[in-house]
Structure formats: C-alpha cells, structure tokens
N, C-alpha and C positions, 0 to 999 in steps of 0.2 A: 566714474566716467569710463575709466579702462574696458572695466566689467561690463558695460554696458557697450561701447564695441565690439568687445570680443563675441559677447552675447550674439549679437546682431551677424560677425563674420559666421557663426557656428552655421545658426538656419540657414544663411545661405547658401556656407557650405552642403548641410543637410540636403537645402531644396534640392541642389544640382547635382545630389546622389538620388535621388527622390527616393527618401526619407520621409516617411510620415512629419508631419510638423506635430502632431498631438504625440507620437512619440520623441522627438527631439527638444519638445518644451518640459516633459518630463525628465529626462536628462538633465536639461538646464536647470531647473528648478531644487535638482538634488545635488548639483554642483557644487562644495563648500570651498571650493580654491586649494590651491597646492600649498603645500607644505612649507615654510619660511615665507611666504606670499602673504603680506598681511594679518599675520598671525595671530589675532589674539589671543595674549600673554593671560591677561584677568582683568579686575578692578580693583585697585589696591586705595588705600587712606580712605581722603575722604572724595571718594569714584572719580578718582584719576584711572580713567582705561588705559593699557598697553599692549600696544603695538608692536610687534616685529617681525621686521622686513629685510627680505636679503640682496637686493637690489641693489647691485657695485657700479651702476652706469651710471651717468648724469641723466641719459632720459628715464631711466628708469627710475630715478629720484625723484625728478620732479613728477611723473605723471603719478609717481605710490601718493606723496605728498600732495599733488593736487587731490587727486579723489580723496583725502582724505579729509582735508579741509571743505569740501563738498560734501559728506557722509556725514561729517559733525560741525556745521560751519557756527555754531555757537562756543564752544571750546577752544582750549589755550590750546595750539597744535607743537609742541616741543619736538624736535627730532635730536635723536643721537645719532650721530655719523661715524661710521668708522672705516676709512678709506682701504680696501684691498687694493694691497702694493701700490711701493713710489712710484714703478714700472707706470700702471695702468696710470696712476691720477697724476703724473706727470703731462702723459700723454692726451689724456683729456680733460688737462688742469682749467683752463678757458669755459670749456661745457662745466665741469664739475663747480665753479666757484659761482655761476649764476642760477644752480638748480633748486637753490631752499627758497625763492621768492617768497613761496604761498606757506613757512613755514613763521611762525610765532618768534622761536628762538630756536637757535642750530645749537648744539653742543658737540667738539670734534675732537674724536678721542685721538690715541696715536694710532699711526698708521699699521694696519696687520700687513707682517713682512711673513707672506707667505712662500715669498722666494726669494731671502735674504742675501742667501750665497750666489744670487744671478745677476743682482740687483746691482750698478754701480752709482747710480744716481739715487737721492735721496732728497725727498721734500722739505723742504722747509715747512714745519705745520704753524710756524706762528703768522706767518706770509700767508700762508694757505688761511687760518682763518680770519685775516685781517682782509684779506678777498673775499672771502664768503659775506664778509659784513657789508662792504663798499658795495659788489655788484649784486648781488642778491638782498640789500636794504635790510639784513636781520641783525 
C-alpha cells in the first residue's frame, strides 16, 4: 500500500517537473526500496520468508505491517519488535501499543537502550506487552 502511494506521489511529483512519464516509470520500475526498508532476510525451514524492517514509529509499524499482510494475505504474519528507547516508546506508548492489529503474533524483545545514560524513565515491557495484547487484539 505504502509503495503504491509513494509510487503515485513520485509521477506527480515528475509530472510537475515535466519529466518524461516513460522515463520516470522506468525509474520506478528499477526501484528495490532502501536499505532496512522491508528487507528480505531469505526463506529459511520450511518457506518461512523474513522480513526486516527498521521502522521505530507506531505509524510506521502499522503501515510496514499493514502492506505486508496485504503482499502475503495468505500467511502467518509474525512480527518481532524491538522498541528503540524508553525515551521514544514512552512517548508514543498509546500509538505504539495499538500498531500490531494486522499482525498474527507480536513477539517484543527488550528495549535497545540506545541512550541509556540520558534516559531516566524506563518501560515497563511486561505492561507494554500486556497492552500490545489488549489494544491491538494479538
């Protein structure tokens, strides 16, 4: 879904450079996505695909997670989460506990304390995924 917005902003960004469209669909077309953006890892056992994604927002949770459950809507959609800083998912604890809807099963690692020494506040993560359960239904 993402990709397919974005898609859409690009041309018209194009158009109102006037940009060839035969040349800006070729662009598009050779596009693979950036780097930690959806990443496929490989296919491991028995063709469990992986995924990963460096996406530390709440929307940008749910929207990775939406498209993906859209892209493979037949498949178990697992997510592992791993919250960058108390700091941030304090902050956007509310957004972040309702973002796995469209996910199968969340798994929530601890939190990376990428600025430990700044941090005074710290998450409680058994709280945090006893909310991920309740308002996001996984």
């Amino acid at each position: 879904y993402q990709r397919r917005v974005h898609g859409q902003l690009v041309l018209a960004m194009a158009n109102e450079l006037n940009i060839d469209q035969s040349v800006t669909l070729v662009a598009l077309n050779g596009y693979e996505g950036c780097w930690r953006r959806m990443e496929r890892k490989g296919t491991f056992g028995d063709g469990v695909l992986v995924i990963d994604d460096y996406g530390h927002h709440p929307l940008e949770a749910k929207a990775t997670i939406k498209a993906l459950k859209e892209a493979y809507p037949d498949q178990k959609l697992l997510c592992v989460f791993q919250p960058h800083t108390h700091d941030r998912t304090l902050k956007l604890y509310d957004d972040f506990v309702t973002s796995f809807t469209d996910a199968d099963e969340v798994i929530v690692t601890d939190i990376y304390e990428a600025r430990k020494d700044i941090e005074s506040e710290k998450v409680d993560v058994e709280k945090f995924v006893e909310d991920i359960k309740t308002k996001s239904s996984v």
